[in-house]
PQR file with spaces between the fields and no chain letter, atoms N, CA, C, O and H, PARSE charges and radii, in Angstrom:
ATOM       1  N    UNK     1       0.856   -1.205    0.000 -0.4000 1.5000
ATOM       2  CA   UNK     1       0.000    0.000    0.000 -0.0000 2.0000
ATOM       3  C    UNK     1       0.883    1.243    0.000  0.5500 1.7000
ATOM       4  O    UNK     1       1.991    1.214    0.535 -0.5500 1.4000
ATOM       5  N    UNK     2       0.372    2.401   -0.632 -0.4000 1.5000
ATOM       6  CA   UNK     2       1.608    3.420   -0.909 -0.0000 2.0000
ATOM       7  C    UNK     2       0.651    4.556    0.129  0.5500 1.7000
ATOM       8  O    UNK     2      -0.476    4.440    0.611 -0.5500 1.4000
ATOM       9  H    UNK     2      -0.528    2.424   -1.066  0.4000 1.0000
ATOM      10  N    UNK     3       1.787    5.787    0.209 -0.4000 1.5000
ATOM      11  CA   UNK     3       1.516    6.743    0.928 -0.0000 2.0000
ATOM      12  C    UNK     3       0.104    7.113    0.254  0.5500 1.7000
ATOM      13  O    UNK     3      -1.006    7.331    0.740 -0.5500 1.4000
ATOM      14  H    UNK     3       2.703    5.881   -0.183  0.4000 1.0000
ATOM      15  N    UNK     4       0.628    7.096   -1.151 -0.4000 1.5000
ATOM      16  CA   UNK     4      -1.082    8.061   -1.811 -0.0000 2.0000
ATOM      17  C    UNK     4      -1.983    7.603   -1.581  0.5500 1.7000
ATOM      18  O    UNK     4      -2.951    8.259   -1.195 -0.5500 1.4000
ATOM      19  H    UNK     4       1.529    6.919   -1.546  0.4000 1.0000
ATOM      20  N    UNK     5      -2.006    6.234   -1.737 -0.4000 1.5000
ATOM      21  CA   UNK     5      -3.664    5.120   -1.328 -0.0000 2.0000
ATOM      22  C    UNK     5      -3.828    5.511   -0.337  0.5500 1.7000
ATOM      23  O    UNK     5      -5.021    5.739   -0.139 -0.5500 1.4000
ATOM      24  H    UNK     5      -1.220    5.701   -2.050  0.4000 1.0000
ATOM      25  N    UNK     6      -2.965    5.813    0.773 -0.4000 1.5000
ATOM      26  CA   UNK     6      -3.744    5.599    2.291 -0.0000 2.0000
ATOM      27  C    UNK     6      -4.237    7.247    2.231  0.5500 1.7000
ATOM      28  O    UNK     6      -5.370    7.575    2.585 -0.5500 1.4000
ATOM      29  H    UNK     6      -1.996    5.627    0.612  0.4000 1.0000
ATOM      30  N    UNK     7      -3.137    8.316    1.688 -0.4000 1.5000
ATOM      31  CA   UNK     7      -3.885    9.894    1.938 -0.0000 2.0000
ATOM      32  C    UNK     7      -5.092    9.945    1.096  0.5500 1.7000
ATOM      33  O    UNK     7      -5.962   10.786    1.324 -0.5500 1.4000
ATOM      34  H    UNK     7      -2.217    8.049    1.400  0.4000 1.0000
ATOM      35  N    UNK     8      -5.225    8.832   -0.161 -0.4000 1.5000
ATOM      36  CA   UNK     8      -6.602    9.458   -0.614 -0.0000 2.0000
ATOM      37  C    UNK     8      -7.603    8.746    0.117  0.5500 1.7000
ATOM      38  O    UNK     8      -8.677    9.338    0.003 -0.5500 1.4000
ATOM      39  H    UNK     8      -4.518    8.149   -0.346  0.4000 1.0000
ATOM      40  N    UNK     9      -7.709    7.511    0.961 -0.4000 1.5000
ATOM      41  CA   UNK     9      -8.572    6.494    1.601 -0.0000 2.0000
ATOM      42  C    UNK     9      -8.879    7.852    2.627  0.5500 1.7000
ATOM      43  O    UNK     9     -10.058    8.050    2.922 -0.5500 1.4000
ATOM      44  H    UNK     9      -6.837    7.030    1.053  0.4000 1.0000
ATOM      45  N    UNK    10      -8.140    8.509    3.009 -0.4000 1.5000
ATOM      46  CA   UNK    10      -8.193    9.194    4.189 -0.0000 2.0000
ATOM      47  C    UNK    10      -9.107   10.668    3.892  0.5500 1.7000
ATOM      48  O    UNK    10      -9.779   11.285    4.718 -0.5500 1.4000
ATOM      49  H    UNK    10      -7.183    8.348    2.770  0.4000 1.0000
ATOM      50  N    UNK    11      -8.903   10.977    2.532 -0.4000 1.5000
ATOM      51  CA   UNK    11      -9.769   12.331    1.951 -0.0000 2.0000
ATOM      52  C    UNK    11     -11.002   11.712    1.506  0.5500 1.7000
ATOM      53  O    UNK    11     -12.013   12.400    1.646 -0.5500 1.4000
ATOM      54  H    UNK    11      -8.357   10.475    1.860  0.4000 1.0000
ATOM      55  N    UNK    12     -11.178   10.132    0.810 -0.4000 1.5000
ATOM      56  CA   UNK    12     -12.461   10.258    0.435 -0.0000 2.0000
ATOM      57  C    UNK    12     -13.401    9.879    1.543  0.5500 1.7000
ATOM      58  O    UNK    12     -14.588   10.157    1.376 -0.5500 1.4000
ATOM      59  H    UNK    12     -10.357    9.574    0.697  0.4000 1.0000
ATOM      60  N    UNK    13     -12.902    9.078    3.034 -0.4000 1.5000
ATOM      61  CA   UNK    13     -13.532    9.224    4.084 -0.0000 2.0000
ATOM      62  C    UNK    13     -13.882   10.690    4.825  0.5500 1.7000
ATOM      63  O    UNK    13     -14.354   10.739    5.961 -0.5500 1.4000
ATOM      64  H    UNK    13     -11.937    8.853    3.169  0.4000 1.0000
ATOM      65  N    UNK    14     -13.646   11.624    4.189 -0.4000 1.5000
ATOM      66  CA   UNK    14     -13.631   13.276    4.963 -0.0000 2.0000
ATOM      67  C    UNK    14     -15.103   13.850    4.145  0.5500 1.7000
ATOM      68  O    UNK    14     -15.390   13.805    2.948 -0.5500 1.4000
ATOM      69  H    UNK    14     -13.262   11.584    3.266  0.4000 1.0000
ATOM      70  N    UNK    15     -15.784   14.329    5.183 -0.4000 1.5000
ATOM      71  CA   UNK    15     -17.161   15.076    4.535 -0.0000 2.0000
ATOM      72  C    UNK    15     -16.546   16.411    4.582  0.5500 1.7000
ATOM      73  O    UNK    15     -17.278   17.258    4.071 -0.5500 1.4000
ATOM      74  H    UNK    15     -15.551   14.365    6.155  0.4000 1.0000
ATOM      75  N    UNK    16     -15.324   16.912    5.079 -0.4000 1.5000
ATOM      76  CA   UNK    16     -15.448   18.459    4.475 -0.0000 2.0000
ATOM      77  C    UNK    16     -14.039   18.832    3.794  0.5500 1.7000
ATOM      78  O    UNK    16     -13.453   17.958    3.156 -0.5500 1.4000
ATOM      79  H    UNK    16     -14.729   16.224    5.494  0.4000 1.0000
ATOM      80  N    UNK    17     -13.418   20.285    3.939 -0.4000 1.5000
ATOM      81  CA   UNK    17     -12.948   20.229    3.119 -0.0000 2.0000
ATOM      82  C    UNK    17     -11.257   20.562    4.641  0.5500 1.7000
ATOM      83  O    UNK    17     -10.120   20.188    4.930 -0.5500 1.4000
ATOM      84  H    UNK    17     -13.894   20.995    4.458  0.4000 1.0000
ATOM      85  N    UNK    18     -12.042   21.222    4.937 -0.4000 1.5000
ATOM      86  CA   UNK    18     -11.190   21.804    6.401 -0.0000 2.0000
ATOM      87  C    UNK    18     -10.757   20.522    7.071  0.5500 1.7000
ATOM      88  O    UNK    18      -9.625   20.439    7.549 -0.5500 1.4000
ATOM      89  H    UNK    18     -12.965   21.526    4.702  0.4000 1.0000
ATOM      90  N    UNK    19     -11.715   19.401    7.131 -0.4000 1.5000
ATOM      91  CA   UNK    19     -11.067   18.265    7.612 -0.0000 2.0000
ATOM      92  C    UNK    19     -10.127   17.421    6.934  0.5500 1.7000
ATOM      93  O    UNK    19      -9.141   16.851    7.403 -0.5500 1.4000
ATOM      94  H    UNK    19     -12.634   19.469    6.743  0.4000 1.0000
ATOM      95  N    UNK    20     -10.530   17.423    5.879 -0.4000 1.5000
ATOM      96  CA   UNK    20      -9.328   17.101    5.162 -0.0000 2.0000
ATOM      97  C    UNK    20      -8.157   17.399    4.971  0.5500 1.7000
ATOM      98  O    UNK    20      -7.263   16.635    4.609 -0.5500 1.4000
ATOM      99  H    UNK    20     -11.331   17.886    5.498  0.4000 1.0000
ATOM     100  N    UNK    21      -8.061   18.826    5.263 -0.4000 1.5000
ATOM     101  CA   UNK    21      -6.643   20.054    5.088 -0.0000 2.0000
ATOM     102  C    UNK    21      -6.056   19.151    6.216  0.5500 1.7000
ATOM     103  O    UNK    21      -4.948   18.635    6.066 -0.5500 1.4000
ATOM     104  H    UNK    21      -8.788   19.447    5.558  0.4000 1.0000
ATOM     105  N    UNK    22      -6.857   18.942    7.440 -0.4000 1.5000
ATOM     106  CA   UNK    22      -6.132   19.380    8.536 -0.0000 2.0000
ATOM     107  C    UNK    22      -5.419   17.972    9.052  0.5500 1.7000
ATOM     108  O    UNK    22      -4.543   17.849    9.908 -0.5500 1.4000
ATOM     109  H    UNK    22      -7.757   19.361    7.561  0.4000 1.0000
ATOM     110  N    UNK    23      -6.026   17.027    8.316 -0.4000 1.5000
ATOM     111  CA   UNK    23      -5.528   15.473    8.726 -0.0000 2.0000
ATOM     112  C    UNK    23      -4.074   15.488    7.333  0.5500 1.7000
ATOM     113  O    UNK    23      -2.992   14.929    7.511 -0.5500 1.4000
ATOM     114  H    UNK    23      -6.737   17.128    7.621  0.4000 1.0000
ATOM     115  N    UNK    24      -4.394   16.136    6.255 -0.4000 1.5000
ATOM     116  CA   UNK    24      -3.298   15.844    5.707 -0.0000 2.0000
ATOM     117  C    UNK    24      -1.858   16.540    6.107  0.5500 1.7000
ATOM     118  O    UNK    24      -0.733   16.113    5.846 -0.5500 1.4000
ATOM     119  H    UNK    24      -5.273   16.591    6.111  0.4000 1.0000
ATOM     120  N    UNK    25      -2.230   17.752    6.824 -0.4000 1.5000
ATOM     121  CA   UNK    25      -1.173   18.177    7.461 -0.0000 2.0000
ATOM     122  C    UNK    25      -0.777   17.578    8.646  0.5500 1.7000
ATOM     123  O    UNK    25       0.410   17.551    8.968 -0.5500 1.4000
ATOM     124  H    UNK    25      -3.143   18.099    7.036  0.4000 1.0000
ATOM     125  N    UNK    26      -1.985   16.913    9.580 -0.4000 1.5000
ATOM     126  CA   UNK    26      -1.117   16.236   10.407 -0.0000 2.0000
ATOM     127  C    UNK    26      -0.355   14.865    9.991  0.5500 1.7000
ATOM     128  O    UNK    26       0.646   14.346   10.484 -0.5500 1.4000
ATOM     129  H    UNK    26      -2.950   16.935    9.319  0.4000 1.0000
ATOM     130  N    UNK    27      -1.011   14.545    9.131 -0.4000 1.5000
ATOM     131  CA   UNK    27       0.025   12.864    8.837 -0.0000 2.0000
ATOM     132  C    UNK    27       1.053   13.635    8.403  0.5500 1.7000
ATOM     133  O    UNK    27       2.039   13.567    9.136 -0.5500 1.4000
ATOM     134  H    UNK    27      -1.824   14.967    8.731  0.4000 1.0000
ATOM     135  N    UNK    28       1.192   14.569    7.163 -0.4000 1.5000
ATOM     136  CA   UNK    28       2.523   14.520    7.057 -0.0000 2.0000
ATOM     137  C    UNK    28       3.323   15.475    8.096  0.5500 1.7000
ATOM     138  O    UNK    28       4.424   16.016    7.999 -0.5500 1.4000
ATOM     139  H    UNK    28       0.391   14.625    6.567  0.4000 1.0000
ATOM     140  N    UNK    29       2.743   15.476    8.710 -0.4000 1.5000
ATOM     141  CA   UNK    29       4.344   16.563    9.981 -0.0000 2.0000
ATOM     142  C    UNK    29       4.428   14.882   10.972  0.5500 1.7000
ATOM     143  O    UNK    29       5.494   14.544   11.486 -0.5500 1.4000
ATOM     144  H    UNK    29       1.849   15.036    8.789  0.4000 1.0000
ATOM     145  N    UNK    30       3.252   14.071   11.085 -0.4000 1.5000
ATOM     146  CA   UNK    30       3.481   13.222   11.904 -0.0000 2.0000
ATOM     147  C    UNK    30       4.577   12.308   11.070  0.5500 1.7000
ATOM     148  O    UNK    30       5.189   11.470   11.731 -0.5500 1.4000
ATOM     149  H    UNK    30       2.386   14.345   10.667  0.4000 1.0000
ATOM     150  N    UNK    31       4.788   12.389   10.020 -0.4000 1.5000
ATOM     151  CA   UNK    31       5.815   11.330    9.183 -0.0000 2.0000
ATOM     152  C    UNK    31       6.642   12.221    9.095  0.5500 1.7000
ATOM     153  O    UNK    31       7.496   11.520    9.640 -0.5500 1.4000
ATOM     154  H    UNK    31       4.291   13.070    9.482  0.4000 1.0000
ATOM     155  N    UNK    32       7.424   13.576    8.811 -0.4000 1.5000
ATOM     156  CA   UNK    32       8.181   14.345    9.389 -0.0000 2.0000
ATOM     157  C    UNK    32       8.776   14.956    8.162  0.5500 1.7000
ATOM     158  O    UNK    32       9.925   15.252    7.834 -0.5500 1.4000
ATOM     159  H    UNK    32       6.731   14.145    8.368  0.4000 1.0000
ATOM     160  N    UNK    33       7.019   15.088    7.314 -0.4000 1.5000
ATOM     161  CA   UNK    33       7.549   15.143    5.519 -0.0000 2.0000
ATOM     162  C    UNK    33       6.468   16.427    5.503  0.5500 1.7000
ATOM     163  O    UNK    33       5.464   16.351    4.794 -0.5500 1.4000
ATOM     164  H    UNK    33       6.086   14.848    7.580  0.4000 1.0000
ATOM     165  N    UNK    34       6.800   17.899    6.530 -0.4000 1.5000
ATOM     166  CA   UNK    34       5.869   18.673    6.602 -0.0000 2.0000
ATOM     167  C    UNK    34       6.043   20.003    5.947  0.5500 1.7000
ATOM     168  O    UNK    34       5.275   20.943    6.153 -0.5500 1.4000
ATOM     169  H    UNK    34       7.615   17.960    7.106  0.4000 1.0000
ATOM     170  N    UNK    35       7.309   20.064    4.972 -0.4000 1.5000
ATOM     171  CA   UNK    35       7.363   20.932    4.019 -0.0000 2.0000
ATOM     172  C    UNK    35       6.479   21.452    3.300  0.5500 1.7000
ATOM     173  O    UNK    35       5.703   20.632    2.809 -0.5500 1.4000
ATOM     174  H    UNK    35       7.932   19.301    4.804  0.4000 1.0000
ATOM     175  N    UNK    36       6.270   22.682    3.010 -0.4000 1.5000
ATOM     176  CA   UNK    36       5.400   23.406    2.292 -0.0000 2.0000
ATOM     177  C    UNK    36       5.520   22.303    0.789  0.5500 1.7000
ATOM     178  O    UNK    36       4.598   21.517    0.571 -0.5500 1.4000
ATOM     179  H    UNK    36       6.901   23.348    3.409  0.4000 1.0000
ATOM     180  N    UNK    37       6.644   22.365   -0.081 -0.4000 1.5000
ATOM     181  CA   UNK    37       6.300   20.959   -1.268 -0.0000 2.0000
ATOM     182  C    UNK    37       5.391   20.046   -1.004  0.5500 1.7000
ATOM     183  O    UNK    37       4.386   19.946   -1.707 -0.5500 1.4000
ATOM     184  H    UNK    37       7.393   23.004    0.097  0.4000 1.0000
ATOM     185  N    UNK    38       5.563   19.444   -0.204 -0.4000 1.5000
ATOM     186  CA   UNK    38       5.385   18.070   -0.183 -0.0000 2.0000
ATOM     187  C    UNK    38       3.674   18.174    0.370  0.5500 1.7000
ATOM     188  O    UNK    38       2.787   17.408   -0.008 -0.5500 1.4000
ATOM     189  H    UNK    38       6.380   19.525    0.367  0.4000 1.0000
ATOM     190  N    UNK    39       3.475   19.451    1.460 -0.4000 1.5000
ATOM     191  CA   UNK    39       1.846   19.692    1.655 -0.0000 2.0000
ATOM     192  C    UNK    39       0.797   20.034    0.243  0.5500 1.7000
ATOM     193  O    UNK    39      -0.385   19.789    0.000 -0.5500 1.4000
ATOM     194  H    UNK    39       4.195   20.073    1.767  0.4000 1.0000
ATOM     195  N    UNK    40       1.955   20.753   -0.543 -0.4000 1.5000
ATOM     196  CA   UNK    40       1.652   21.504   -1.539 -0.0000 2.0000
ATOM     197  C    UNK    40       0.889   20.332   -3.008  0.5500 1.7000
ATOM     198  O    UNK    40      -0.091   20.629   -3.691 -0.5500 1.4000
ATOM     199  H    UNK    40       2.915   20.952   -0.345  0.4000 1.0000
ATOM     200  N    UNK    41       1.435   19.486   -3.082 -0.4000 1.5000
ATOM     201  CA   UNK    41       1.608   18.074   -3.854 -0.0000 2.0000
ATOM     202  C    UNK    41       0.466   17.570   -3.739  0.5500 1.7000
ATOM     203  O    UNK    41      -0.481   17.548   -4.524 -0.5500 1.4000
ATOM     204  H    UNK    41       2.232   19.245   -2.527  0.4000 1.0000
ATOM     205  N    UNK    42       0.683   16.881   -2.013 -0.4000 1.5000
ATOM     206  CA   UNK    42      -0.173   16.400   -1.655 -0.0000 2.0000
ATOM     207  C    UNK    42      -1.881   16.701   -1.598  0.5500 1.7000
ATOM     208  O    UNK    42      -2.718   15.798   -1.634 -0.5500 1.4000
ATOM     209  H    UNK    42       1.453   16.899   -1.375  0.4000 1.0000
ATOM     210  N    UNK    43      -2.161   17.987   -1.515 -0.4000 1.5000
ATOM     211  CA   UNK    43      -3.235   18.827   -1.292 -0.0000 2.0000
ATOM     212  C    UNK    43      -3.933   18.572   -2.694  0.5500 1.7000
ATOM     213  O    UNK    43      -4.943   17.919   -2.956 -0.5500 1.4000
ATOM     214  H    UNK    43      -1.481   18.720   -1.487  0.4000 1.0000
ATOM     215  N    UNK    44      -3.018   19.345   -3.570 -0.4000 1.5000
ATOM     216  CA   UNK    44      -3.175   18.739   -5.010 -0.0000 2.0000
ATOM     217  C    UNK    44      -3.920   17.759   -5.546  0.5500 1.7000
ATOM     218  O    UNK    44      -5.009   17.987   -6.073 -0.5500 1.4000
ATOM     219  H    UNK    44      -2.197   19.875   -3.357  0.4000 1.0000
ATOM     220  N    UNK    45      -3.202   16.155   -5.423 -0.4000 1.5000
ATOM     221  CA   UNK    45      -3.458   15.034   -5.474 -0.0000 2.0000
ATOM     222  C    UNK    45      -4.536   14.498   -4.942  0.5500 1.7000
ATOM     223  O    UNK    45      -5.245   13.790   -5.658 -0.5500 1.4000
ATOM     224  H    UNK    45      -2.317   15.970   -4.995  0.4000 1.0000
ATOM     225  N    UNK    46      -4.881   14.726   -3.572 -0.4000 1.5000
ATOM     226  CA   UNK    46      -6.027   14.538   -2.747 -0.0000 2.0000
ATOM     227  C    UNK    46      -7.201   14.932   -3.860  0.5500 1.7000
ATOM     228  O    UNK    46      -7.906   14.104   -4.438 -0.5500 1.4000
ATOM     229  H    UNK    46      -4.305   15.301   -2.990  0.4000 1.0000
ATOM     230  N    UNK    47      -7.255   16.303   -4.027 -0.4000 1.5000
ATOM     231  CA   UNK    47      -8.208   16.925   -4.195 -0.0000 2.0000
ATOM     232  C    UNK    47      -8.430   16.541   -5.620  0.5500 1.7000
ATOM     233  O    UNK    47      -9.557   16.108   -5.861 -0.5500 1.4000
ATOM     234  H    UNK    47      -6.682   16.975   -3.558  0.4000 1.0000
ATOM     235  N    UNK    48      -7.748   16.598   -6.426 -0.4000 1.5000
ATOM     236  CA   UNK    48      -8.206   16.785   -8.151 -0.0000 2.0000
ATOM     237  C    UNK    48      -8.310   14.913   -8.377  0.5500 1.7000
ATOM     238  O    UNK    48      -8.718   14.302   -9.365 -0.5500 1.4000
ATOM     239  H    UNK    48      -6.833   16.950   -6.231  0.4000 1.0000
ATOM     240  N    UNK    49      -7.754   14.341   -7.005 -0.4000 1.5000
ATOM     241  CA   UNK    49      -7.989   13.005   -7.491 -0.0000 2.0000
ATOM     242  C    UNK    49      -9.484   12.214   -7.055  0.5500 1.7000
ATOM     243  O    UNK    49     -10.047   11.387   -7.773 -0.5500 1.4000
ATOM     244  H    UNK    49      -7.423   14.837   -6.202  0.4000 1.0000
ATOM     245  N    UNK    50      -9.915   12.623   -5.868 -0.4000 1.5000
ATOM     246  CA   UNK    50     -11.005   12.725   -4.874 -0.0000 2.0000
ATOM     247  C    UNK    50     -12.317   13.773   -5.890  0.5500 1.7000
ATOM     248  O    UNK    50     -13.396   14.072   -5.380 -0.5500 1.4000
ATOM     249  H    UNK    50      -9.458   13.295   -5.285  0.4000 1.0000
């Protein structure tokens, strides 16, 4: 299972949009990958893929 499967499992379980922001910023500072890039990417991906 890759990082992306589990962040998008994790956005398409989210009814809003704020909750979603806020879990993807905490996994990635909790994995210690909390760079503006890598939030930046990610946010991205979530969203236009979701």
């Amino acid at each position: 299972m890759t990082d992306k499967y589990q962040f998008h499992v994790v956005c398409s379980n989210l009814r809003s949009v704020e909750g979603a922001i806020y879990n993807i910023f905490r996994l990635l500072l909790q994995s210690g990958q909390g760079d503006a890039c890598s939030l930046s990417r990610l946010a991205a991906y979530c969203f236009i893929v979701d």
